[in-house]
C-alpha angles and dihedrals in degrees: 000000000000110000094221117219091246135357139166136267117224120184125185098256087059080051089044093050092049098055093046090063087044080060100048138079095257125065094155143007076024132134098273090078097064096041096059093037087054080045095046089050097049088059110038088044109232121115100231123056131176114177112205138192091269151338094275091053099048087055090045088056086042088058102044086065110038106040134050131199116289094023118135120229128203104211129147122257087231107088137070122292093249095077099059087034086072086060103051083046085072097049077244106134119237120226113203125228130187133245136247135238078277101053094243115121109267120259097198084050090052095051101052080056091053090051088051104050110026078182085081110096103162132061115193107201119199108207083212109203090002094293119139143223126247104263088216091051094056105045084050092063099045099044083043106045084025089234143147128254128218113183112191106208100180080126106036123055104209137061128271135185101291144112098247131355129203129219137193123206095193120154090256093053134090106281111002130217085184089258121359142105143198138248108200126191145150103199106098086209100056095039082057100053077041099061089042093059094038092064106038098282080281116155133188137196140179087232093060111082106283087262107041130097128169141212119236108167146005106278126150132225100262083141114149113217137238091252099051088045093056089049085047093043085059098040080053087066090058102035091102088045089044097052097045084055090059087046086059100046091040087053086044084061107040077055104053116027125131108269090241091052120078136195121239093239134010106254113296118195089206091056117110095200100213076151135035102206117188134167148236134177096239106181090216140001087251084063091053101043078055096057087041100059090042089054091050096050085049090064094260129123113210117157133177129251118236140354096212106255101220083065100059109112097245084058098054089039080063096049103257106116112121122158111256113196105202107045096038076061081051105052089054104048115032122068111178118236124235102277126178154111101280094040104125124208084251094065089045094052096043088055086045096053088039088050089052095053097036102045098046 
């Protein structure tokens, strides 16, 4: 059987939690929403959550109230496309930035851009692997370039110094609702506009006929149902428990590595490892494709983060293609290592033995 990069973990009470909304009244628009977005809150420690229908979607809603047409937008080229996808939604036009030795965009980097183009107002941060950004840094950059901050935290599972951050809730992060994602804030202002465009732009009032709503505005349908947020309210209940696992696993493999294989980055406690990034000097991307093809027929599951997205063929298409240096080094030579909750120490030890005799 393949050992996925990265897979859920689903126990009988998250099953348990699930049926119980099945057979209940609610199945969606119910109060299961607001219970896991006040719990949400509570953990990820902002004061405003609205939980959405994906990651993308959450991105997409962050967007829609943060950007207008024509804004430019410093991002990193290391992320899905998802993330500067929300920007183009908006007809707001995305500046790459390259990465660091970490494979975070780089911060000195962003603010020599700033420097350059006081137009920029809105700085959208990847937490790449589930590594975070120095909180001091950050609010540097925005009380001294006066601009807004996006943090997408499909990666990370905390909060962080920003306007607004992002989650996603698919099955290979850190706590799953099938599908479904988060939109944190602590701005009033902006969770309101939040809740408007996730349910159509649609508003109600007691003072409308009983059976009257209007539409204000043009929002779209990224509601998350009853049932998701019952399976997110119990993984909720294991997400400590889920992220000292990939501690464990992370720390087996800075342990135990092949000498000629490194790790993106030396062990950080306040890295939440939804990747395990290492690298190897490939001499070219046909060598790696090579590797890649043997390890999967090995069994393991080892896949690459991330293509760098200035260099898909819509976006140069678009114009944005710029050589970056560092994370064109970076797509060549890193590959990320199965890494998740059920992984057993067999299944480590068995990569780290095929690694050694294929990448010798």
């Amino acid at each position: 059987m393949m050992i996925p990069y990265g897979k859920q973990f689903i126990e009988k009470e998250d099953i348990e939690e699930v049926v119980s909304v099945l057979k209940g009244d609610f199945l969606t628009t119910g109060p299961k929403v607001k219970e896991f977005e006040t719990l949400l809150a509570q953990k990820l420690n902002f004061k405003y959550v609205v939980v959405v229908n994906s990651g993308t979607a959450a991105l997409h809603l962050a967007s829609k109230v943060l950007l207008k047409q024509g804004d430019k937008v410093i991002t990193t080229p290391n992320s899905f496309v998802a993330t500067s996808n929300s920007i183009l939604y908006q007809k707001a036009r995305p500046i790459f930035v390259d990465i660091d030795d970490n494979g975070l965009i780089d911060l000195d980097l962003v603010e020599k851009e700033l420097k350059l183009n006081s137009n920029i107002k809105t700085i959208y941060l990847v937490t790449f692997s589930g590594l975070p950004f120095e909180d001091k840094k950050l609010k540097y950059l925005k009380d001294r370039y006066n601009v807004k901050i996006l943090l997408d935290n499909a990666h990370y599972f905390n909060g962080g110094f920003c306007d607004i951050a992002t989650y996603s809730f698919h099955p290979i992060k850190h706590i799953t609702t099938f599908e479904g994602g988060a939109v944190a804030t602590n701005d009033k202002k902006l969770y309101k506009k939040l809740l408007l465009f996730r349910n159509h732009g649609i508003v109600k009032s007691e003072n409308f006929y009983p059976w009257e709503y209007r539409m204000v505005d043009l929002g779209f349908n990224y509601r998350l149902n009853d049932v998701s947020c019952a399976m997110g309210i119990s993984q909720l209940k294991h997400s400590d428990k889920f992220l000292e696992k990939r501690k464990k696993i992370a720390q087996y493999y800075y342990n135990n590595l092949p000498q000629n294989i490194e790790p993106l980055y030396p062990y950080k406690k306040n890295s939440f490892y939804h990747l395990f990034v290492v690298k190897y000097p490939f001499k070219s991307l046909e060598k790696k494709r090579d590797f890649f093809l043997k390890m999967r027929e090995k069994g393991i599951g080892i896949q690459y983060h991330y293509i760098p997205i200035n260099q898909q063929p819509y976006y140069i298409k678009k114009g944005y293609y710029k050589h970056l240096e560092k994370m064109n080094k970076h797509y060549l030579e890193t590959f990320s290592l199965p890494i998740y909750y059920s992984l057993t120490k067999e299944e480590q030890n068995y990569i780290i033995e095929t690694l050694k005799k294929e990448l010798v």
